[in-house]
N, CA, C and O atoms as a MOPAC input file, in Angstrom:
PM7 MOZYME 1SCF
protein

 N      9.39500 1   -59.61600 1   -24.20300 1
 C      8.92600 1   -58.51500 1   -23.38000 1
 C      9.39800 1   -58.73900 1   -21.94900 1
 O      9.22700 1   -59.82000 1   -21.38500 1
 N      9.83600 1   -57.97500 1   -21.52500 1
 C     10.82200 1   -57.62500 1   -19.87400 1
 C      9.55700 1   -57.75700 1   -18.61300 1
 O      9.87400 1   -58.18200 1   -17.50200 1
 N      8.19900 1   -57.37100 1   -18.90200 1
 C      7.02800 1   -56.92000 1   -17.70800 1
 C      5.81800 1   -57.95300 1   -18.85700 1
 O      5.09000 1   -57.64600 1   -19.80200 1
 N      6.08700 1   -59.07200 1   -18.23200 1
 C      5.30900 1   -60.27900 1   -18.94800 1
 C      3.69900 1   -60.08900 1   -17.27900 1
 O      3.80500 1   -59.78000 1   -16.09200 1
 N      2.40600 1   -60.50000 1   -18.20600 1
 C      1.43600 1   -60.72400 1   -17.19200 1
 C      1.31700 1   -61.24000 1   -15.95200 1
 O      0.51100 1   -61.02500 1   -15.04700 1
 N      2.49500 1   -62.14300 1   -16.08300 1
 C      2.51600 1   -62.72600 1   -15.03000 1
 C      3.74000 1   -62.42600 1   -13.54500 1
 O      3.93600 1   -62.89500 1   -12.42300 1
 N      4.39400 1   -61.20200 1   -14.57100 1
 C      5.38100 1   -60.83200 1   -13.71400 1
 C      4.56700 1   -59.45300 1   -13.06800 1
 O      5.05000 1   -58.81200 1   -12.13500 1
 N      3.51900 1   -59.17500 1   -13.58700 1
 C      2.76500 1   -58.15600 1   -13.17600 1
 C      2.01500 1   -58.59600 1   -11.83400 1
 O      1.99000 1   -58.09600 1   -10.70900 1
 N      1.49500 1   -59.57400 1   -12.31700 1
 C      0.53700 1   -60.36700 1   -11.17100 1
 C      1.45900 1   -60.80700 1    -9.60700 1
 O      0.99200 1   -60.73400 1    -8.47000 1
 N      2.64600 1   -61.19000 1    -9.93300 1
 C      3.51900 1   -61.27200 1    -8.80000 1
 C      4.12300 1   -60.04600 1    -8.25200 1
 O      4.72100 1   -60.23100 1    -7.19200 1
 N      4.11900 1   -58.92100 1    -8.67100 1
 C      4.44300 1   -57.75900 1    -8.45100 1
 C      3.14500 1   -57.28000 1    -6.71400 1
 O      3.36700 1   -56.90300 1    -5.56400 1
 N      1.73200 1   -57.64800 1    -7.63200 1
 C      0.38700 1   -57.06600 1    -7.10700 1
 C      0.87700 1   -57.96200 1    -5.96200 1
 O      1.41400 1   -57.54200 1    -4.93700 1
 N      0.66800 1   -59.04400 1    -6.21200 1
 C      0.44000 1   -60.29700 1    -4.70900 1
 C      1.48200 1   -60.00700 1    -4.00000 1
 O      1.31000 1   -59.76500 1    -2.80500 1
 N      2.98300 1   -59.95800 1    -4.64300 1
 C      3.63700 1   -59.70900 1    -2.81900 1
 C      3.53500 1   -58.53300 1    -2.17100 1
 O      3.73100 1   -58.48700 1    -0.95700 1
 N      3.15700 1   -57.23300 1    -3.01900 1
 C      3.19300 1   -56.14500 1    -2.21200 1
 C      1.40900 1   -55.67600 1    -2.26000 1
 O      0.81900 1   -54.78100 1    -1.65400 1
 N      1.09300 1   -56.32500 1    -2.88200 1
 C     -0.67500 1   -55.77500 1    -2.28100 1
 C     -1.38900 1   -56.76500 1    -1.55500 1
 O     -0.78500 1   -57.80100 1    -1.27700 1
 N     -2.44100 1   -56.64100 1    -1.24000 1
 C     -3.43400 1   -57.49400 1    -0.40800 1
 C     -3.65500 1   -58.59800 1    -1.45100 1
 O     -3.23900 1   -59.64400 1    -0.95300 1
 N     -4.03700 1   -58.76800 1    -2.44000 1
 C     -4.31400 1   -59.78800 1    -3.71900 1
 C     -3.74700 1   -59.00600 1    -4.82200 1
 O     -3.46100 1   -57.81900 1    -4.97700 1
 N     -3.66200 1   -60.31200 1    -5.70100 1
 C     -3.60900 1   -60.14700 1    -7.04200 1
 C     -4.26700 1   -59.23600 1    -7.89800 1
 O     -3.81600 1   -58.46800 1    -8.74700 1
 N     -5.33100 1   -59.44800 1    -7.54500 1
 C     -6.25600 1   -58.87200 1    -8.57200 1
 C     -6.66100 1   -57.47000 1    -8.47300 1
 O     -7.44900 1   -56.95500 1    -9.26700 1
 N     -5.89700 1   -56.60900 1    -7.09700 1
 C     -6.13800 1   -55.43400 1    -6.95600 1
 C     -5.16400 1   -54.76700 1    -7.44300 1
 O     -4.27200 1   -54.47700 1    -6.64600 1
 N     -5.02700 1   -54.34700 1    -8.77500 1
 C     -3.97500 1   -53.88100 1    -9.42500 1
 C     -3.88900 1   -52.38100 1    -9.46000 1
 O     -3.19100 1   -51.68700 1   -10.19900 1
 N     -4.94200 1   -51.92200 1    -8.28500 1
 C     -5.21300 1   -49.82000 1    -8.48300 1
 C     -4.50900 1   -50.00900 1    -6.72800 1
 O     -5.16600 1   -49.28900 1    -5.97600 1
 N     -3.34400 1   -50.80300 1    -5.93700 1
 C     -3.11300 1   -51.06100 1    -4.87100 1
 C     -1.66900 1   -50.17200 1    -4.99600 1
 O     -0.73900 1   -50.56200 1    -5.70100 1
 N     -1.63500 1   -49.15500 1    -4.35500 1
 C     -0.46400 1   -47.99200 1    -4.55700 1
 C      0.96600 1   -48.91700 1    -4.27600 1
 O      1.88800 1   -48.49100 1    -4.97200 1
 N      1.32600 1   -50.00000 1    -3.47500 1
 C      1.94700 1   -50.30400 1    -3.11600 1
 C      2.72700 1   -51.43000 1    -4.21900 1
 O      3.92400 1   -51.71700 1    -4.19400 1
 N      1.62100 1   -52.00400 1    -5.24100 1
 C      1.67300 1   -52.87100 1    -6.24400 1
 C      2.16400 1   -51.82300 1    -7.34900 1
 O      3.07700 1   -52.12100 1    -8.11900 1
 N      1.49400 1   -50.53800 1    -7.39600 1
 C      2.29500 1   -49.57900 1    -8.26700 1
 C      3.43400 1   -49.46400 1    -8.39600 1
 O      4.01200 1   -49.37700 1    -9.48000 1
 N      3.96200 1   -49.44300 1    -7.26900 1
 C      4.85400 1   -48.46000 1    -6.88400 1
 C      6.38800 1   -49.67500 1    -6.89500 1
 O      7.51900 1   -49.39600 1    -7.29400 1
 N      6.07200 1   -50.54400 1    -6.52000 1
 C      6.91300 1   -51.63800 1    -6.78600 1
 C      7.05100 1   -52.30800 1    -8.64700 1
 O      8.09300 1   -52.87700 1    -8.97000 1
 N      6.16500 1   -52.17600 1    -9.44300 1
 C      6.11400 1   -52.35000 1   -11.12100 1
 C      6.87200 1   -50.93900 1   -11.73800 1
 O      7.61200 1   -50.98000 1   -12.72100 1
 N      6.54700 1   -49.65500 1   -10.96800 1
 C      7.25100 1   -48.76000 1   -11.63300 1
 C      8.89000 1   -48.91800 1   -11.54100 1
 O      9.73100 1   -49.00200 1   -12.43600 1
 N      8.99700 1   -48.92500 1   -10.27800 1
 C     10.37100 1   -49.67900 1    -9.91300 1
 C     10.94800 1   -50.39700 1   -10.79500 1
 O     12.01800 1   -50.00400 1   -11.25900 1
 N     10.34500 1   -51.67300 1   -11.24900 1
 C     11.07500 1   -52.30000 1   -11.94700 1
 C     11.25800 1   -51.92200 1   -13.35100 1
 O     12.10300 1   -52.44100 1   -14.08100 1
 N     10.46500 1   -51.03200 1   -13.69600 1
 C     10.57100 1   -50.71900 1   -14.89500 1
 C     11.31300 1   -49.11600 1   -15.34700 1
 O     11.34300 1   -48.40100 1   -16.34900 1
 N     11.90900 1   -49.08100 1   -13.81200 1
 C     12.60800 1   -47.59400 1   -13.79000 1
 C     14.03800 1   -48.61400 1   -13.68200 1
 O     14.82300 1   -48.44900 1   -14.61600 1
 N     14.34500 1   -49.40100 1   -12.88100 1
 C     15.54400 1   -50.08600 1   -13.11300 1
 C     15.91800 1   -50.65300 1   -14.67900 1
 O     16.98600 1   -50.58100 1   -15.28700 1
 N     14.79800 1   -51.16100 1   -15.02900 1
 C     15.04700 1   -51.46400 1   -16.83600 1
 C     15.37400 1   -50.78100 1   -17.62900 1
 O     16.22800 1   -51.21100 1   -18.40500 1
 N     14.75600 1   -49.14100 1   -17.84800 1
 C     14.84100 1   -48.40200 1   -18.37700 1
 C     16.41600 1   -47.98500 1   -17.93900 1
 O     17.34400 1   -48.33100 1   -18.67000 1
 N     16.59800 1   -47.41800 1   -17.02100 1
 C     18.04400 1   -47.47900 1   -16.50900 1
 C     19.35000 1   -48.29900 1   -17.61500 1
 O     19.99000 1   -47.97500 1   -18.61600 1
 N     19.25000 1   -49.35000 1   -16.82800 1
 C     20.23300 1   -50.38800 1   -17.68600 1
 C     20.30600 1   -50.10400 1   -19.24100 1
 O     21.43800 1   -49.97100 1   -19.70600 1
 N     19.53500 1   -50.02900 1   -19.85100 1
 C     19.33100 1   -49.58900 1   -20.65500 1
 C     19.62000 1   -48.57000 1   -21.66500 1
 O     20.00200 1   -48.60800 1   -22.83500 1
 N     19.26200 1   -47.49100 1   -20.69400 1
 C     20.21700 1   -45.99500 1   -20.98000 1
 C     21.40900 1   -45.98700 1   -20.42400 1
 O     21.96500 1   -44.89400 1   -20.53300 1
 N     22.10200 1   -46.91600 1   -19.78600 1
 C     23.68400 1   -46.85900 1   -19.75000 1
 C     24.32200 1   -47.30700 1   -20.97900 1
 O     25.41300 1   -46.90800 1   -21.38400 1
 N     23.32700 1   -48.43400 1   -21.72600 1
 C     24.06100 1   -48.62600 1   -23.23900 1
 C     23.93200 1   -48.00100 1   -24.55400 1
 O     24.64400 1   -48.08400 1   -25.55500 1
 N     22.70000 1   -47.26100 1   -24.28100 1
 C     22.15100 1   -46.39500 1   -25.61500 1
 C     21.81000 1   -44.97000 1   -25.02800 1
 O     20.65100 1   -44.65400 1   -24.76000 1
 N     22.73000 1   -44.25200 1   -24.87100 1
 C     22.85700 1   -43.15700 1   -23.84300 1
 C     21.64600 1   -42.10200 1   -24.66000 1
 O     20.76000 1   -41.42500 1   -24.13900 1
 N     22.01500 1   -42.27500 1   -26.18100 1
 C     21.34700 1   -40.97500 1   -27.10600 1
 C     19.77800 1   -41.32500 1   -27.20400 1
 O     18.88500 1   -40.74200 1   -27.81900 1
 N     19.75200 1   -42.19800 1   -26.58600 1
 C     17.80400 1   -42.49000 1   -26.76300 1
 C     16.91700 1   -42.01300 1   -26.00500 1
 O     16.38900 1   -42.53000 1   -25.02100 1
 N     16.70400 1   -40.71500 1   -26.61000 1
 C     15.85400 1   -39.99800 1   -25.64900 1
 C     14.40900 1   -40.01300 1   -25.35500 1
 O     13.97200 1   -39.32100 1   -24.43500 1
 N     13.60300 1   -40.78900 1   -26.10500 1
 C     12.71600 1   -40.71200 1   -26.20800 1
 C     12.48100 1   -41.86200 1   -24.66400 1
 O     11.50500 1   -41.90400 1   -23.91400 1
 N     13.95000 1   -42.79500 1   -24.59700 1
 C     13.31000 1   -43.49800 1   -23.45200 1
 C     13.76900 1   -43.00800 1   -21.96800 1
 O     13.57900 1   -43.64900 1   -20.93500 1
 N     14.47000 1   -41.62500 1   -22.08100 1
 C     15.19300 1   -41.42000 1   -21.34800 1
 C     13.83300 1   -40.51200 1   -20.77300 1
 O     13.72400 1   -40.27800 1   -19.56900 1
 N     12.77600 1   -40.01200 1   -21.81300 1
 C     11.94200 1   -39.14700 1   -21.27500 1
 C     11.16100 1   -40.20900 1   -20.85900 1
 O     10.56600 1   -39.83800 1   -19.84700 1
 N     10.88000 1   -41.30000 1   -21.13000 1
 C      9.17400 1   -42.00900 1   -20.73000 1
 C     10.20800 1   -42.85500 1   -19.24300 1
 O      9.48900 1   -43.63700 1   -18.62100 1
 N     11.27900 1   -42.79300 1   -18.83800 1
 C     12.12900 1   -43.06500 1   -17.67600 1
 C     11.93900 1   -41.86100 1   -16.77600 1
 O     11.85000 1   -42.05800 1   -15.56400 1
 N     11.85700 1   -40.39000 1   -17.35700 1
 C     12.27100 1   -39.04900 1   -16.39600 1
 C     10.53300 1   -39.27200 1   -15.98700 1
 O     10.37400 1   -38.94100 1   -14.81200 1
 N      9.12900 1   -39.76900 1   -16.68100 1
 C      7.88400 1   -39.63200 1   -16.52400 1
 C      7.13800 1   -40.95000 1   -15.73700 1
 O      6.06900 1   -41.04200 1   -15.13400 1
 N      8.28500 1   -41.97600 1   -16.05800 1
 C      7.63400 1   -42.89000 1   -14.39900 1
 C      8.21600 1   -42.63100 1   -13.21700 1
 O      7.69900 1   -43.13700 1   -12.22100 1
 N      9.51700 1   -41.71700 1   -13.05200 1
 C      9.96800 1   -41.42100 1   -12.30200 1
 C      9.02700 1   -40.36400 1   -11.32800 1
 O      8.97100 1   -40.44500 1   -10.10000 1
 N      8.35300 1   -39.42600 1   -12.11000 1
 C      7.47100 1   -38.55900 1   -11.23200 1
 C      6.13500 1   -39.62100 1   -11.30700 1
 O      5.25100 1   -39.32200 1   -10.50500 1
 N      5.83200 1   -40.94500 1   -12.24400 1
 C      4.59800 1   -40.85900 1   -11.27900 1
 C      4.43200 1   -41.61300 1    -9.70700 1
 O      3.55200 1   -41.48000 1    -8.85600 1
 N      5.83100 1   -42.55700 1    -9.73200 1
 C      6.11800 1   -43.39400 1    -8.44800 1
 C      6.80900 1   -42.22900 1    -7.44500 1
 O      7.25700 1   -42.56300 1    -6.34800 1
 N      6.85300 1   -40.94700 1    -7.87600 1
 C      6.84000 1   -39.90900 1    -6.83600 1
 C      5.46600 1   -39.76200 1    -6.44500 1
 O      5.10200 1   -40.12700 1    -5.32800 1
 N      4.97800 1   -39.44900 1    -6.95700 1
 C      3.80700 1   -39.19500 1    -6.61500 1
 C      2.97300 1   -40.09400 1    -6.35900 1
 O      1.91000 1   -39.63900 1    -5.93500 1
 N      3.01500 1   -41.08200 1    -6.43600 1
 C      1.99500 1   -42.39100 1    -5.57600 1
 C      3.30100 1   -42.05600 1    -4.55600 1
 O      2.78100 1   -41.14000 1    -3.91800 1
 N      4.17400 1   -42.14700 1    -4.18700 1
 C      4.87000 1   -42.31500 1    -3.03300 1
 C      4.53900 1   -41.12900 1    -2.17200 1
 O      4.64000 1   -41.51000 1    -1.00600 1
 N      4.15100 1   -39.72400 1    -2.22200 1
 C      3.44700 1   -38.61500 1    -1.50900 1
 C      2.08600 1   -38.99600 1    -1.51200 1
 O      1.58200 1   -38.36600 1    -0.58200 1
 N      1.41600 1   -39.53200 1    -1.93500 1
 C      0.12800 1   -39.78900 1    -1.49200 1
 C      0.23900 1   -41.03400 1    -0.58900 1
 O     -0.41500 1   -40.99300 1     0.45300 1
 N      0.85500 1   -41.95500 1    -0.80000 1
 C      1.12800 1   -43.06900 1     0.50600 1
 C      1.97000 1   -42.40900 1     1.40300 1
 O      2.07200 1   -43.30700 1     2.23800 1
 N      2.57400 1   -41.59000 1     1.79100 1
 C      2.93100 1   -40.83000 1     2.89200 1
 C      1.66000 1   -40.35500 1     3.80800 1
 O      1.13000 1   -40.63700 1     4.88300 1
 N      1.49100 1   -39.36600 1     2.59500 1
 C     -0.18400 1   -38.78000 1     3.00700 1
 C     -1.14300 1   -39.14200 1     3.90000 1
 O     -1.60800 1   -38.60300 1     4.90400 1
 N     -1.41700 1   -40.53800 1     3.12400 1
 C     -2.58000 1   -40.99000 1     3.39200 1
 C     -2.52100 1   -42.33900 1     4.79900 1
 O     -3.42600 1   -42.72000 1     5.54200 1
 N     -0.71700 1   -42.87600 1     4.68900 1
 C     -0.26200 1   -43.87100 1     5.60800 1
 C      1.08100 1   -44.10600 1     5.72000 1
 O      1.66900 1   -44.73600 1     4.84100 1
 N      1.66000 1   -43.66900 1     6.71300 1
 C      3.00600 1   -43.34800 1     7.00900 1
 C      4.22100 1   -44.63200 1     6.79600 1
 O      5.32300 1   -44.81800 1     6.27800 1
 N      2.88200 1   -45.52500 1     7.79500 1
 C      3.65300 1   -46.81900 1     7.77100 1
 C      3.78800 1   -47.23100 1     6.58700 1
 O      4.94000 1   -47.10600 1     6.17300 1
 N      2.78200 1   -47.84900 1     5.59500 1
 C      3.15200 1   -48.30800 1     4.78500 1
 C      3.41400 1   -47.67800 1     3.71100 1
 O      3.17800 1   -48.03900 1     2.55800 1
 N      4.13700 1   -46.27900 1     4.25000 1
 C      5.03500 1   -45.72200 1     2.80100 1
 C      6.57000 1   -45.97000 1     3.13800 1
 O      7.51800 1   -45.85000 1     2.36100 1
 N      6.59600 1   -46.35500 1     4.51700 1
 C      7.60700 1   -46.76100 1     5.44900 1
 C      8.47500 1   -48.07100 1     5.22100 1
 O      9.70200 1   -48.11400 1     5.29900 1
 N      7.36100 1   -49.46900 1     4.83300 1
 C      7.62000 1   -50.27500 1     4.96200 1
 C      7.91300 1   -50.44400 1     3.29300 1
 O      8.97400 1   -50.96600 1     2.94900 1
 N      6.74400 1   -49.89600 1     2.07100 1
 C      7.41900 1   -50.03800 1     1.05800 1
 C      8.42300 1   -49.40500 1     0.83400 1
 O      9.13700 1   -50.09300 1     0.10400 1
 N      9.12900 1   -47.95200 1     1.18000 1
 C     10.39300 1   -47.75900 1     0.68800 1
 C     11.58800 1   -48.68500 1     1.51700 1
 O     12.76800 1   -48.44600 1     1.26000 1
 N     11.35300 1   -49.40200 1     2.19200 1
 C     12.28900 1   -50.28600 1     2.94700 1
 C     12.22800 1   -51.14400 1     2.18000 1
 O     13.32300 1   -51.53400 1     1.77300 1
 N     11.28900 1   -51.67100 1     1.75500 1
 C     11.35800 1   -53.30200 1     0.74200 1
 C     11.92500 1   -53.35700 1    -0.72200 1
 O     12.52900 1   -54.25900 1    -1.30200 1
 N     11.49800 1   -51.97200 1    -1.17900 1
 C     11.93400 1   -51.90800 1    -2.32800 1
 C     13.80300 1   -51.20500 1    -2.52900 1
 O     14.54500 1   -51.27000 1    -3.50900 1
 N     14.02900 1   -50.60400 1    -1.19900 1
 C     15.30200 1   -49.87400 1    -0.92200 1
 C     15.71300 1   -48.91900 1    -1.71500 1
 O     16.72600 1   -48.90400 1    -2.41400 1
 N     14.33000 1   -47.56000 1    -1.50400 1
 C     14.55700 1   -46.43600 1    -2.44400 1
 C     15.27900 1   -45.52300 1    -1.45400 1
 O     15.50600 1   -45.74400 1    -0.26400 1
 N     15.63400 1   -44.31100 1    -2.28600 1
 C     16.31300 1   -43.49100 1    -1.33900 1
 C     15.35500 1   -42.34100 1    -0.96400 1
 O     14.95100 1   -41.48100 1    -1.74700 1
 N     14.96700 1   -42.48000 1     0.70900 1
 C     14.02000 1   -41.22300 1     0.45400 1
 C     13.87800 1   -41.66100 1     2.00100 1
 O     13.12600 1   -41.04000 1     2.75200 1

């Protein structure tokens, strides 16, 4: 498995306040990431697999949308995570 527990837990701690706050938009938003880059790679080798091409097109809107509500709600740190993670936006 590619998103092991513990790669989850290091996800939370460098970009949230702790570990253990795993509802931390910023800890989201950095796990979707990685699992939008996986999915990616992925569909460059098995182009006809759509079923992952859709559950790829559906984390894509939800790390949109935690990313408009961290705008929303805090400029900066929608600022500083799209800088860390180096999305385009």
């Amino acid at each position: 498995m590619y998103l092991t527990p513990e790669k989850k837990q290091e996800f939370f701690a460098k970009y949230g306040e702790n570990a253990q706050d795993t509802g931390n938009a910023e800890g989201q938003i950095a796990m979707f990431s990685f699992r939008i880059a996986h999915l990616t790679e992925h569909l460059k080798l098995n182009r006809k697999d759509v079923n992952t091409q859709r559950s790829l097109i559906t984390l894509v809107g939800k790390r949109r949308r935690l990313l408009d509500y961290l705008m929303r709600k805090d400029i900066e740190r929608y600022r500083s995570i799209v800088k860390d993670l180096g999305l385009r936006r």
